[in-house]
N, C-alpha and C positions, 0 to 999 in steps of 0.2 A: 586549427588543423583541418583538412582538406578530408583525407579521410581516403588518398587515393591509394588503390595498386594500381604498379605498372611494372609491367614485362622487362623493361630497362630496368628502372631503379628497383628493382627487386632482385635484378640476378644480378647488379653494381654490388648490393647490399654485402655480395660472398666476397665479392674482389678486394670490395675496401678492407674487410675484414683480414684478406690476407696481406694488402699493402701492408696494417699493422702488426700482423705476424711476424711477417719476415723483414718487420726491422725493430723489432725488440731484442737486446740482448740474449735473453733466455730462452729463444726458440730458433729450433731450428728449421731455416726457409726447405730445406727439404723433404720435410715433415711433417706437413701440412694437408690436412685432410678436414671435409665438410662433411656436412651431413643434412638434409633437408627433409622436410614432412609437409605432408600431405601437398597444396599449393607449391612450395618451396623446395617441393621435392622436384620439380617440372624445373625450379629455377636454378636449381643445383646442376642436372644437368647442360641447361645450359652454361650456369658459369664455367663447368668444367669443360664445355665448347671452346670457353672464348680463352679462359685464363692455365696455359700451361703451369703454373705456379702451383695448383691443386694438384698433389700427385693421388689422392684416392678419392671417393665418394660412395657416399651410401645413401639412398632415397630409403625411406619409408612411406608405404599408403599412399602414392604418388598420384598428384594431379595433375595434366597435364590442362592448365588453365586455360591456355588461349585454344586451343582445340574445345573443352567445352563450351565455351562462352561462344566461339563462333558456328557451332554447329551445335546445340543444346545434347543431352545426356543422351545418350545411347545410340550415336549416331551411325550405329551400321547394322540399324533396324531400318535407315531410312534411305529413298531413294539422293541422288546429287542433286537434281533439281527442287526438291522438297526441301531439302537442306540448304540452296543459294535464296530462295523465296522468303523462306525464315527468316535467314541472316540479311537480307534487305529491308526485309519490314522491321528489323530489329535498327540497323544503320538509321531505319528513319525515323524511328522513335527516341532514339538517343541523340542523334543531332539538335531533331527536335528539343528537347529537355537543356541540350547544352544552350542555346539562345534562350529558354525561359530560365536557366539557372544565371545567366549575364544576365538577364534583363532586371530580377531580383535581388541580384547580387546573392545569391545564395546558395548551396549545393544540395538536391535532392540526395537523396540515401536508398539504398536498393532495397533495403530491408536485412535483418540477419532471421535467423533460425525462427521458424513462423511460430507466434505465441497467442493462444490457444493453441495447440498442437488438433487439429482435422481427424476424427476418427478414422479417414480414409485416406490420410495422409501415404502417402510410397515408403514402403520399408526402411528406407536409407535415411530420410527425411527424420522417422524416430528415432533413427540412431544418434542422428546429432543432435535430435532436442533432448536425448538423453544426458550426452554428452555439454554441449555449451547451453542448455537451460537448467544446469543441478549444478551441484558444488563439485561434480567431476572436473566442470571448466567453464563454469560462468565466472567470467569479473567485471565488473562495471565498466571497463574502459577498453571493453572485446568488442568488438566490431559484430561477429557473426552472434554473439551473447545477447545484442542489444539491436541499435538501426541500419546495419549494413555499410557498405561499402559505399563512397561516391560514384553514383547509378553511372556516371560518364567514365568511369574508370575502364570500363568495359570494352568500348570503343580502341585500345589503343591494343587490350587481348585478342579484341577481333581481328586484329591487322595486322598480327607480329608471330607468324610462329615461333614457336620456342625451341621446338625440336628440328629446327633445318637441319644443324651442321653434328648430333648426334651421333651420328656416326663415324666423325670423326675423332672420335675422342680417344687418343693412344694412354692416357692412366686407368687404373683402375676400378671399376664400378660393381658396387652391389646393391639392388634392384631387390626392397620386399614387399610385401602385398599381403594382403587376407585371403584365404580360401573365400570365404563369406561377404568383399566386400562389392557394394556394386561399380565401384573406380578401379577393381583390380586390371581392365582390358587396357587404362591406359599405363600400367606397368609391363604389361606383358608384350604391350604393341610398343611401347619405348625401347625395350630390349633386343625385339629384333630388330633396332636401326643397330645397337651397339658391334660392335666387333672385334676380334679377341680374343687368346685364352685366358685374359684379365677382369670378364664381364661376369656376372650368375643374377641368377633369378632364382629370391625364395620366396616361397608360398607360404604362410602361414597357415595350416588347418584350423578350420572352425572358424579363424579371427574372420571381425568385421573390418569396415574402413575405419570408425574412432578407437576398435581393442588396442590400432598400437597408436593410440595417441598415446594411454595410458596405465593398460593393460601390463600391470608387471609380468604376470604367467604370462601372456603371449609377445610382449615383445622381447626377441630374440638379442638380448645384448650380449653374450657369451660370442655369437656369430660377429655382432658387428665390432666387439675389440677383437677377436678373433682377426677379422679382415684386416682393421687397421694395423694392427700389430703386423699382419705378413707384410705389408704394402709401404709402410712406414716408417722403412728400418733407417 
């Protein structure tokens, strides 16, 4: 196994799932609703760009992958030129890696969640080592738990927004987030592409980005069979 994401076969991943929805007997094609978290929440919307067949969605803790990966965390702290210089020296080091990964025959790994966890590590940083380095959501065969991602996976986030066509999306969408988390701007900045009396944006108070990974008290499931229930009929 490769070990990749990619912007395509990740939001393919929601499509195929409805191909097989809506041709099983027992479900009904009008009735079909996704749901995506954290990275997949980014992918969610887009599948709901591409494939009318999703009549609702619900992102949780959303990330909008190709927007970080090509402009790093916080990027409107930073000037546009600071941010294309970045993203170039990045293009070269990753190209770079893709000819010494053919030339080995082998695929570098990006690393997942940093182990020894850094006394001075970024606030956000301990939340997920709380998260995928403890029995909250370590498994052995987690990617972010253990050696990362295929480093070149990157390359193809860099290149593809995810959220072009966002705004066109005529079903349903509910958009939640953590008061607390530090990815909550790319929920709140996905929502103003959306448009619609069909759209909302909840904030969870206090929550961070991993409380709703798995945060029974904070994640709001009441709200999101709520939605699906109006949206679903």
């Amino acid at each position: 196994m490769r070990n990749v994401a990619s912007p395509d076969i990740n939001t393919e991943d929601f499509s195929a799932a409805v191909d097989f929805l809506s041709t099983e007997s027992d479900v009904n094609p009008d009735r079909i609703g996704i749901l995506g978290i954290c990275g997949f929440g980014g992918m969610a919307l887009n599948a709901a760009a591409i494939d009318t067949r999703i009549k609702a969605t619900v992102t949780s803790t959303m990330y909008d992958m190709s927007r970080v990966i090509a402009n790093g965390y916080f990027d409107y702290e930073k000037d546009a030129a600071t941010i294309a210089k970045e993203r170039m020296a990045n293009r070269k080091a990753l190209n770079a890696q893709r000819t010494e990964d053919y030339r080995t025959g082998t695929y570098k790994r990006a690393g997942g969640v940093v182990d020894p966890l850094p006394a001075d590590a970024p606030w956000f940083v301990k939340d997920y080592y709380a998260y995928y380095k403890t029995k909250r959501g370590y498994h052995p065969r987690s990617v972010n738990s253990n050696e990362g991602w295929n480093t070149t996976s990157a390359l193809s986030f860099m290149n593809m927004p995810l959220l072009s066509y966002a705004g066109e999306i005529e079903s349903p969408v509910l958009v939640i987030h953590g008061e607390k988390a530090h990815s909550r701007y790319f929920s709140e900045d996905a929502f103003k592409k959306l448009k619609g009396a069909n759209k909302e944006l909840m904030i969870i108070p206090g929550a961070n980005h991993t409380d709703l990974y798995d945060n029974m008290e904070k994640i709001p499931f009441d709200k999101i069979t709520a939605f699906f229930q109006k949206y679903l009929k």
